[in-house]
Biopython code that builds the backbone (N, CA, C, O; Angstrom):
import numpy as np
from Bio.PDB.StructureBuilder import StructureBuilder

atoms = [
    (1, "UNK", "N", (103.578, 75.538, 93.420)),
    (1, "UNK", "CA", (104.430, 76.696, 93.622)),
    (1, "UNK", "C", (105.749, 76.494, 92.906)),
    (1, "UNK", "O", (106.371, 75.449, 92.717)),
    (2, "UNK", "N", (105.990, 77.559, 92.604)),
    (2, "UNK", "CA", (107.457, 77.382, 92.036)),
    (2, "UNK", "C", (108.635, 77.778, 93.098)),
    (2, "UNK", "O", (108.412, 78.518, 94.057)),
    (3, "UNK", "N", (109.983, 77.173, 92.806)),
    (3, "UNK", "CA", (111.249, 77.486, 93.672)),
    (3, "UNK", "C", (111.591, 78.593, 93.036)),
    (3, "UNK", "O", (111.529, 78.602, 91.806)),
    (4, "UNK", "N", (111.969, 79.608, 93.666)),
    (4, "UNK", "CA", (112.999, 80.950, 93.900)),
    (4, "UNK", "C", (114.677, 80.824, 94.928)),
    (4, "UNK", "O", (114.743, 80.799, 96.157)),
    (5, "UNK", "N", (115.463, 80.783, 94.272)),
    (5, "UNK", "CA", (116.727, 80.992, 94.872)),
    (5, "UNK", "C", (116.714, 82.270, 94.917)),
    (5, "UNK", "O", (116.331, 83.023, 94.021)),
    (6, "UNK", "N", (117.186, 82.592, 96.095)),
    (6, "UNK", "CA", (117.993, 83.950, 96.984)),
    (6, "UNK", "C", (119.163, 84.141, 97.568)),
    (6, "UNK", "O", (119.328, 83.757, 98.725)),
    (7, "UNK", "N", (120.107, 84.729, 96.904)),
    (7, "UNK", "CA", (121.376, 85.099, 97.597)),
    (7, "UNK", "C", (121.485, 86.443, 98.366)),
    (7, "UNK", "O", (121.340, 87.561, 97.872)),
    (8, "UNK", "N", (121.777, 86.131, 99.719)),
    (8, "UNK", "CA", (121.739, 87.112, 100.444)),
    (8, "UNK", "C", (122.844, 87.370, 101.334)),
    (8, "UNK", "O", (123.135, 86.412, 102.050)),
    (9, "UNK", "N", (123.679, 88.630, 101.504)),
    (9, "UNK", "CA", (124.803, 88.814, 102.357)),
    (9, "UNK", "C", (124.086, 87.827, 103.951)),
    (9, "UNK", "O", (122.905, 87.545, 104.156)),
    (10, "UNK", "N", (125.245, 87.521, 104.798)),
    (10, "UNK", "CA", (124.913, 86.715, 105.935)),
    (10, "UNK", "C", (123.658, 87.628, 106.692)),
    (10, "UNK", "O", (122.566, 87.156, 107.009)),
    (11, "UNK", "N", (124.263, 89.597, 106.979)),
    (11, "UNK", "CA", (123.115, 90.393, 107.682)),
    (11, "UNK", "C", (121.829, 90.455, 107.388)),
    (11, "UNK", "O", (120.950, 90.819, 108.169)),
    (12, "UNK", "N", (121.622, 89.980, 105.853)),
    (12, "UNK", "CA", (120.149, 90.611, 105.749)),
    (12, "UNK", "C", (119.453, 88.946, 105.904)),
    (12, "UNK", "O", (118.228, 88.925, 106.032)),
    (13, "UNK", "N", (120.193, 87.563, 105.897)),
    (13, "UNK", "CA", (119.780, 86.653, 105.688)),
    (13, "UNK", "C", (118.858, 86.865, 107.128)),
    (13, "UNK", "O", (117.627, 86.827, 107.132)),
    (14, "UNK", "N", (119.705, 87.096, 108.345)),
    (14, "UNK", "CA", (119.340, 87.276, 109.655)),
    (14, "UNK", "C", (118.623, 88.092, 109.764)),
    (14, "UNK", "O", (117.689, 87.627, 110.417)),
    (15, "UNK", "N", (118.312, 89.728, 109.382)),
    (15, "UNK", "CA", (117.283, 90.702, 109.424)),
    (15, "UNK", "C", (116.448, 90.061, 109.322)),
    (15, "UNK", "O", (115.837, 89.902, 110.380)),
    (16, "UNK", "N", (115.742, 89.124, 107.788)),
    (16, "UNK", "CA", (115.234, 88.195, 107.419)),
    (16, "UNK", "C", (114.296, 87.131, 108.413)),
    (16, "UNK", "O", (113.093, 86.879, 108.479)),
    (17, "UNK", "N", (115.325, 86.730, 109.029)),
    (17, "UNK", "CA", (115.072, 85.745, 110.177)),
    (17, "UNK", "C", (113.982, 85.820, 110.832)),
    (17, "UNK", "O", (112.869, 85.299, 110.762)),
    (18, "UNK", "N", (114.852, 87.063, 111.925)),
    (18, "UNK", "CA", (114.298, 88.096, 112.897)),
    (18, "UNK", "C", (113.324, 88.908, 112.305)),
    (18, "UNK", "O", (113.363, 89.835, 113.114)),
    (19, "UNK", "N", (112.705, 89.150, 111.705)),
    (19, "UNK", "CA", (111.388, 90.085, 110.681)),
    (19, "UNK", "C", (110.062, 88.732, 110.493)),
    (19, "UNK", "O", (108.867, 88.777, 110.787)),
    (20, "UNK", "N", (110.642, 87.945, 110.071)),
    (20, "UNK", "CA", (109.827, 87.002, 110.162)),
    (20, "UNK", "C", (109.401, 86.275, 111.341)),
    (20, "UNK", "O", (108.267, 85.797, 111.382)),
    (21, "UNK", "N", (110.153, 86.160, 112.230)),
    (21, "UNK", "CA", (110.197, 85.667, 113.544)),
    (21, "UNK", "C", (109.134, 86.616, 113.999)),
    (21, "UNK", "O", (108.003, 86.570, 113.516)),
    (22, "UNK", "N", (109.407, 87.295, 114.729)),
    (22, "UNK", "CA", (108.794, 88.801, 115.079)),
    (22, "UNK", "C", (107.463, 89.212, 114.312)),
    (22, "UNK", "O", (106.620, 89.953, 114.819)),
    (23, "UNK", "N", (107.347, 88.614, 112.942)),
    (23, "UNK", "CA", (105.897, 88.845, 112.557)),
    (23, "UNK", "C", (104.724, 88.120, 112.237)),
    (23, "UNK", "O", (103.712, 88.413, 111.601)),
    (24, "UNK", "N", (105.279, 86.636, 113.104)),
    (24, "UNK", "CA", (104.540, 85.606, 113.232)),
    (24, "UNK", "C", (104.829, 84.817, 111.826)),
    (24, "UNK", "O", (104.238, 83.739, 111.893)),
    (25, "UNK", "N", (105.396, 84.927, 110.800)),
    (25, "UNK", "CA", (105.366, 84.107, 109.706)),
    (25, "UNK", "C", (106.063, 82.444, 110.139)),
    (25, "UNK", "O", (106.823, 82.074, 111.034)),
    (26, "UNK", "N", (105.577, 81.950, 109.350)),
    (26, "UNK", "CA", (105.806, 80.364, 109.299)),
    (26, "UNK", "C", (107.404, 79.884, 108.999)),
    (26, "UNK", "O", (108.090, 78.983, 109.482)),
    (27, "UNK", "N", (107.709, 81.071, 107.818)),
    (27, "UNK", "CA", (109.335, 81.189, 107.365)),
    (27, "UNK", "C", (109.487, 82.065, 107.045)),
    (27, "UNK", "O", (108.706, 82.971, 107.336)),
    (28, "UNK", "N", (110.488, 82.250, 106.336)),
    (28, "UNK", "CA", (111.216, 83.609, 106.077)),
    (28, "UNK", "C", (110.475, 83.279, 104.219)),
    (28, "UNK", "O", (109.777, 84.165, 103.725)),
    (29, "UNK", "N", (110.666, 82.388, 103.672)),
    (29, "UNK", "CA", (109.914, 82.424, 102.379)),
    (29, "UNK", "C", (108.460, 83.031, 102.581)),
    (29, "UNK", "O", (108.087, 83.828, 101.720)),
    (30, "UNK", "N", (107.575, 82.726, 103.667)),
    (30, "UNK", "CA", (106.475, 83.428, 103.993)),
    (30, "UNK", "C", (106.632, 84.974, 104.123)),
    (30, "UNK", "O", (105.739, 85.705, 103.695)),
    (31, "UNK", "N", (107.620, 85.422, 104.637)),
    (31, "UNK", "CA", (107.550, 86.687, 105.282)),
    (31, "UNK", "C", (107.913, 87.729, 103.728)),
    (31, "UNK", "O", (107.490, 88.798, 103.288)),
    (32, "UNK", "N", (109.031, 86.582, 103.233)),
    (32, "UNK", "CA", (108.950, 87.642, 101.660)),
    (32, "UNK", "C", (108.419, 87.420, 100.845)),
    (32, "UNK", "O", (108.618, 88.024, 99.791)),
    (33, "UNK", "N", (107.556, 86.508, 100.953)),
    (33, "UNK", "CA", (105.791, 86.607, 99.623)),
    (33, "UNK", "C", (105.196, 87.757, 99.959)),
    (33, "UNK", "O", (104.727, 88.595, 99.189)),
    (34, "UNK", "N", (105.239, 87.784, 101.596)),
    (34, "UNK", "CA", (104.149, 88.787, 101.853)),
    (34, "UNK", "C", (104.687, 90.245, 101.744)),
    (34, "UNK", "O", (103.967, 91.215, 101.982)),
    (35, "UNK", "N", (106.375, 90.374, 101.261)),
    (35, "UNK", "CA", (106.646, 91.870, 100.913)),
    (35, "UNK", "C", (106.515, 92.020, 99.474)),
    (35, "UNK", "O", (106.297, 93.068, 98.866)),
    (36, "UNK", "N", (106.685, 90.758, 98.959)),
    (36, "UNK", "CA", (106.465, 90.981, 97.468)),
    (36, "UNK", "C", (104.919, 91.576, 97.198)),
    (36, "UNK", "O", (104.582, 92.621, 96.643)),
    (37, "UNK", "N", (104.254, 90.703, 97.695)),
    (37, "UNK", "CA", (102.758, 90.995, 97.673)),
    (37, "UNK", "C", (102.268, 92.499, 98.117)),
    (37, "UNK", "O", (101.619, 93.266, 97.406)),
    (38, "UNK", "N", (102.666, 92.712, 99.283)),
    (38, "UNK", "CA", (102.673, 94.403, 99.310)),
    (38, "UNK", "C", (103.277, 94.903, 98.656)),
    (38, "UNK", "O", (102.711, 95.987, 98.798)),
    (39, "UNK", "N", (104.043, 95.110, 97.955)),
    (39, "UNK", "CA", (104.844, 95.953, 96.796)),
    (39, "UNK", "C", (103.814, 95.738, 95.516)),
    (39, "UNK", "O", (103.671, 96.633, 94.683)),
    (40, "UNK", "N", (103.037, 94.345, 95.422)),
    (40, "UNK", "CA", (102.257, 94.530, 94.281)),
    (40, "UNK", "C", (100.720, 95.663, 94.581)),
    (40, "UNK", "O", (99.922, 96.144, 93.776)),
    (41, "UNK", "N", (100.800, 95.752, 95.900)),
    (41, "UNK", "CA", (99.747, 96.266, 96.097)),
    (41, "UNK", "C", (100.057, 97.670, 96.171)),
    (41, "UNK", "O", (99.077, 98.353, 95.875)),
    (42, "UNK", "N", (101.184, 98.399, 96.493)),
    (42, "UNK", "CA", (101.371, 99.735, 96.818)),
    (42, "UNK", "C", (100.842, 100.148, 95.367)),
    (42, "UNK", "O", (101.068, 101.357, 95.405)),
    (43, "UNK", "N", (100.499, 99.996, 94.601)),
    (43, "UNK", "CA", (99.887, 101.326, 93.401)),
    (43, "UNK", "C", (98.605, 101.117, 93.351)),
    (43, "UNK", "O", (98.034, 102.189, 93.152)),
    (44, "UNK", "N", (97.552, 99.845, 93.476)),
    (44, "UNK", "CA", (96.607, 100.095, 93.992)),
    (44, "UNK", "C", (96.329, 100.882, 95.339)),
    (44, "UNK", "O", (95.186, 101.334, 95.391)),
    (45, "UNK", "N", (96.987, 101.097, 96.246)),
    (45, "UNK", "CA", (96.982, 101.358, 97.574)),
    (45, "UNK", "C", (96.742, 103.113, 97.214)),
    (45, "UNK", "O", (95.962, 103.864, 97.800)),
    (46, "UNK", "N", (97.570, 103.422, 96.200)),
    (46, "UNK", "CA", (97.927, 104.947, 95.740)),
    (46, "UNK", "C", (96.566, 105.429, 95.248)),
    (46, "UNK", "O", (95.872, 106.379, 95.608)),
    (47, "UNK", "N", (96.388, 104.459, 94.288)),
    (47, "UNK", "CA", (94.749, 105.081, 93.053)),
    (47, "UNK", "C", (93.793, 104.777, 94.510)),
    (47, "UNK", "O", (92.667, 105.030, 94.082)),
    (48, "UNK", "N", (93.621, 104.400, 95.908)),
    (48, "UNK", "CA", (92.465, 104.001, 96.262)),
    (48, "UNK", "C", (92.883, 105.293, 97.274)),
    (48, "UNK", "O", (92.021, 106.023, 97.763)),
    (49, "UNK", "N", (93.903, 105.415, 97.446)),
    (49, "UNK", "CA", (94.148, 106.948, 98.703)),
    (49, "UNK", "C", (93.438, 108.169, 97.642)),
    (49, "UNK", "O", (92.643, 108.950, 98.165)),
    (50, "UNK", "N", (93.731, 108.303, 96.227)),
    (50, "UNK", "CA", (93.946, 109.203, 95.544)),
    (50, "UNK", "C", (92.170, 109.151, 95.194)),
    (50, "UNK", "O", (91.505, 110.176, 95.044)),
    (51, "UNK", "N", (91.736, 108.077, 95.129)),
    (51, "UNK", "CA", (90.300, 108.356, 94.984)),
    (51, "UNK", "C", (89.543, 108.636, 96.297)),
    (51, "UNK", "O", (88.478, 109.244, 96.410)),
    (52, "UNK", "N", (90.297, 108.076, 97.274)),
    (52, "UNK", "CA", (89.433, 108.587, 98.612)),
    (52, "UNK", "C", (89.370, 110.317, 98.861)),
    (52, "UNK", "O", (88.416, 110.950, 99.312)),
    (53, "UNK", "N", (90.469, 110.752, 98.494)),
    (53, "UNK", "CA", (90.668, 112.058, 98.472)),
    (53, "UNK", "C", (89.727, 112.918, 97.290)),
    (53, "UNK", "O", (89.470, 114.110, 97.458)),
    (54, "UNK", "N", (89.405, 112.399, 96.469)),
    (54, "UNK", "CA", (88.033, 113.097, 95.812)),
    (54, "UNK", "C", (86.919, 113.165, 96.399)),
    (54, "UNK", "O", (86.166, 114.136, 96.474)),
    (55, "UNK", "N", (86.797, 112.119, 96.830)),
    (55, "UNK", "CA", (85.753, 111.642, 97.612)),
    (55, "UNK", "C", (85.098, 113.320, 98.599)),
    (55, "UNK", "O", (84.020, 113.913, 98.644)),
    (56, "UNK", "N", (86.646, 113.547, 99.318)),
    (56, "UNK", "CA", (86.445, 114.018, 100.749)),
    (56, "UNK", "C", (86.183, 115.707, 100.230)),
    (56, "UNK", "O", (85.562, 116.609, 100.791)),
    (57, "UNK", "N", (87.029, 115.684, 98.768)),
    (57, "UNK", "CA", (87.158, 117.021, 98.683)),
    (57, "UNK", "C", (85.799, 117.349, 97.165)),
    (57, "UNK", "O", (85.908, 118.146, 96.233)),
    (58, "UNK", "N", (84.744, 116.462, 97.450)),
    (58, "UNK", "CA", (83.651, 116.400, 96.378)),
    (58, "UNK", "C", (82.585, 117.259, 97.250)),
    (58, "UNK", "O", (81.696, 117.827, 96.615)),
    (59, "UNK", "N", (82.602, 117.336, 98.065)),
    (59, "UNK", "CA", (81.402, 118.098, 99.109)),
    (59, "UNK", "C", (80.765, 117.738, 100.455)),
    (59, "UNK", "O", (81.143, 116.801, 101.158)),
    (60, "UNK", "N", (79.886, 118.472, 100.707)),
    (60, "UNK", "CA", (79.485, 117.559, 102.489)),
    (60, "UNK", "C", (79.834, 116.351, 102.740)),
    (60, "UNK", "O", (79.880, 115.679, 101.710)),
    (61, "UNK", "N", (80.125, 115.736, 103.763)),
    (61, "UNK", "CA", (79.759, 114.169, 104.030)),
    (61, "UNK", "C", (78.521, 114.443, 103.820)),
    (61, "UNK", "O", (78.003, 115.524, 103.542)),
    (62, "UNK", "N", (77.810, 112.853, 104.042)),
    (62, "UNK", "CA", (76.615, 112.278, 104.336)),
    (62, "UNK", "C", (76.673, 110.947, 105.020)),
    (62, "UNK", "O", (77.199, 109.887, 104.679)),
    (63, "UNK", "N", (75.961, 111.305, 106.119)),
    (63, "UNK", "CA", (76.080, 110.250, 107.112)),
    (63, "UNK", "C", (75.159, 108.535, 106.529)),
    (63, "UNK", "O", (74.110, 108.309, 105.926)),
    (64, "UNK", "N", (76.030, 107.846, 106.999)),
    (64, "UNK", "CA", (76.115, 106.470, 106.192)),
    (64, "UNK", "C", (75.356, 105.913, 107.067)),
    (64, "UNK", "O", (75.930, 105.480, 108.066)),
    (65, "UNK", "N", (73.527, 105.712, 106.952)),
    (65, "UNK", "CA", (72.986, 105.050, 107.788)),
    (65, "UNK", "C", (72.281, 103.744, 107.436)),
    (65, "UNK", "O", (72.288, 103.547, 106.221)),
    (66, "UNK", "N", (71.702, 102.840, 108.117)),
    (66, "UNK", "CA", (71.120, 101.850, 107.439)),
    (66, "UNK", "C", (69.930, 102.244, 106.615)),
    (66, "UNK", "O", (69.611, 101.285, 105.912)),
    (67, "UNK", "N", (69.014, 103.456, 106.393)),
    (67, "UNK", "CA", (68.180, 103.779, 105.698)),
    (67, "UNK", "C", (68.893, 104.185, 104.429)),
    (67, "UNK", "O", (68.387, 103.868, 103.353)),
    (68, "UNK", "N", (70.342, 105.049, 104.477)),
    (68, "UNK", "CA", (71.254, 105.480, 103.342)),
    (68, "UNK", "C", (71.230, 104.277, 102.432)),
    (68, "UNK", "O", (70.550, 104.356, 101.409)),
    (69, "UNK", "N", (72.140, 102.776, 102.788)),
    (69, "UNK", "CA", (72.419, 101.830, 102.453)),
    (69, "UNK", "C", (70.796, 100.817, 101.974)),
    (69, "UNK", "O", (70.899, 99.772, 101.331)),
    (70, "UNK", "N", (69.775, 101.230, 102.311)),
    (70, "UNK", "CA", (68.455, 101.120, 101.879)),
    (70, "UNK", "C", (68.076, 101.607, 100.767)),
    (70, "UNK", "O", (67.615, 101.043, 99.775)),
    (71, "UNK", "N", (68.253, 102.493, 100.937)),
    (71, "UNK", "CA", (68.031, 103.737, 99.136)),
    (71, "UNK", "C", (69.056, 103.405, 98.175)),
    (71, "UNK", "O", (68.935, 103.405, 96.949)),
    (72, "UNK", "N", (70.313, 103.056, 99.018)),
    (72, "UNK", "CA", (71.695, 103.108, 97.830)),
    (72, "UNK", "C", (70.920, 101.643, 97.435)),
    (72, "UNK", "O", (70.452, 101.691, 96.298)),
    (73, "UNK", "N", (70.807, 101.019, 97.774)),
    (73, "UNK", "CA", (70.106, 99.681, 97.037)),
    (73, "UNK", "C", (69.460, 99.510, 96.191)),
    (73, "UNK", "O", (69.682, 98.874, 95.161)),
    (74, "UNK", "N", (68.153, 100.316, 96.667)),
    (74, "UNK", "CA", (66.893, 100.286, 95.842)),
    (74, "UNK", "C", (67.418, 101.124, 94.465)),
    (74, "UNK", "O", (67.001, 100.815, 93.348)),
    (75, "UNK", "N", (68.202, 102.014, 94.644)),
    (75, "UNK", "CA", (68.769, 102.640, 93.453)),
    (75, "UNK", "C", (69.224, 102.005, 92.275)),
    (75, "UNK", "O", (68.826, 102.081, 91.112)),
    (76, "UNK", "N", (70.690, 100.974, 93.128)),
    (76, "UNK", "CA", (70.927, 100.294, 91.910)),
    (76, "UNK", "C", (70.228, 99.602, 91.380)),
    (76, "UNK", "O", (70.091, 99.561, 90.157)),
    (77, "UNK", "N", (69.535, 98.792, 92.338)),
    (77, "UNK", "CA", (68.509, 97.481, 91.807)),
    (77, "UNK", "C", (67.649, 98.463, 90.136)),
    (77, "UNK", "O", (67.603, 97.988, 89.002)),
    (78, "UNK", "N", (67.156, 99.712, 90.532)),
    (78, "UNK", "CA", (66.417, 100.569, 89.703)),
    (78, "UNK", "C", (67.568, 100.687, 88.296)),
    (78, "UNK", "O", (67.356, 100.185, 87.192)),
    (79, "UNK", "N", (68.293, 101.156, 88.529)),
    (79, "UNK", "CA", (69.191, 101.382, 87.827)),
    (79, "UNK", "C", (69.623, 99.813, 86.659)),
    (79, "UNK", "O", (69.581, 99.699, 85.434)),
    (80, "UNK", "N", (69.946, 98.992, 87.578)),
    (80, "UNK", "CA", (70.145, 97.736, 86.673)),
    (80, "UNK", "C", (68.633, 96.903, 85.896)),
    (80, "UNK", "O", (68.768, 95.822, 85.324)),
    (81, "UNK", "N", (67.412, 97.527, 85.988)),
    (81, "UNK", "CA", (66.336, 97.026, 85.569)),
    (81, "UNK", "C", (66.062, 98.369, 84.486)),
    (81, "UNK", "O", (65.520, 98.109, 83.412)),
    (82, "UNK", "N", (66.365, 99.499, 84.730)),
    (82, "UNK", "CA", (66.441, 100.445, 83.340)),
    (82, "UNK", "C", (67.129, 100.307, 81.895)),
    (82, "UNK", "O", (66.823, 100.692, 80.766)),
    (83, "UNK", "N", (68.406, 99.442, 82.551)),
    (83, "UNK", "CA", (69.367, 99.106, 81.644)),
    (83, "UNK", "C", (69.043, 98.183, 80.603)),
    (83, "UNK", "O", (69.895, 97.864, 79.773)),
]
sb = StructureBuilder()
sb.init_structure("model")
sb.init_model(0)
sb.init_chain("A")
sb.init_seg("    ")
for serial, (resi, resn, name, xyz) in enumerate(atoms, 1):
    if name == "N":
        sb.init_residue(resn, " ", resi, " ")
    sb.init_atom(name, np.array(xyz, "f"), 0.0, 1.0, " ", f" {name:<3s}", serial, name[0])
structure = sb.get_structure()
């Protein structure tokens, strides 16, 4: 891992603290990997809302059963032996 220095007014050092405290992290270096890391994720997060929403507005559901997930199988398997 590499070192990161952080300068932080005294309040947010403590927000900091208390955020991490409160969210079970190990440290406060833990607690802001894991905001960095969500910030890397918010635009995937966007394209996967933004594709779910095609999804919903593509036509009927279809109920997701273990016979569904049977066929969706046999499909690809078909599909990757055409290829």
């Amino acid at each position: 891992m590499t070192l990161l220095q952080v300068t932080l007014p005294d309040n947010l050092k403590k927000a900091a603290e208390v955020r991490a405290k409160a969210g079970g992290y190990g440290s406060v270096d833990c607690y802001l990997a894991s905001l960095i890391e969500a910030d890397q994720l918010a635009p995937l997060t966007g394209e996967l809302e933004a594709e779910l929403l095609k999804g919903v507005a593509s036509g009927p559901a279809v109920a997701i059963t273990p016979q569904f997930i049977t066929d969706l199988k046999t499909r690809v398997r078909q599909a990757r032996t055409a290829a």
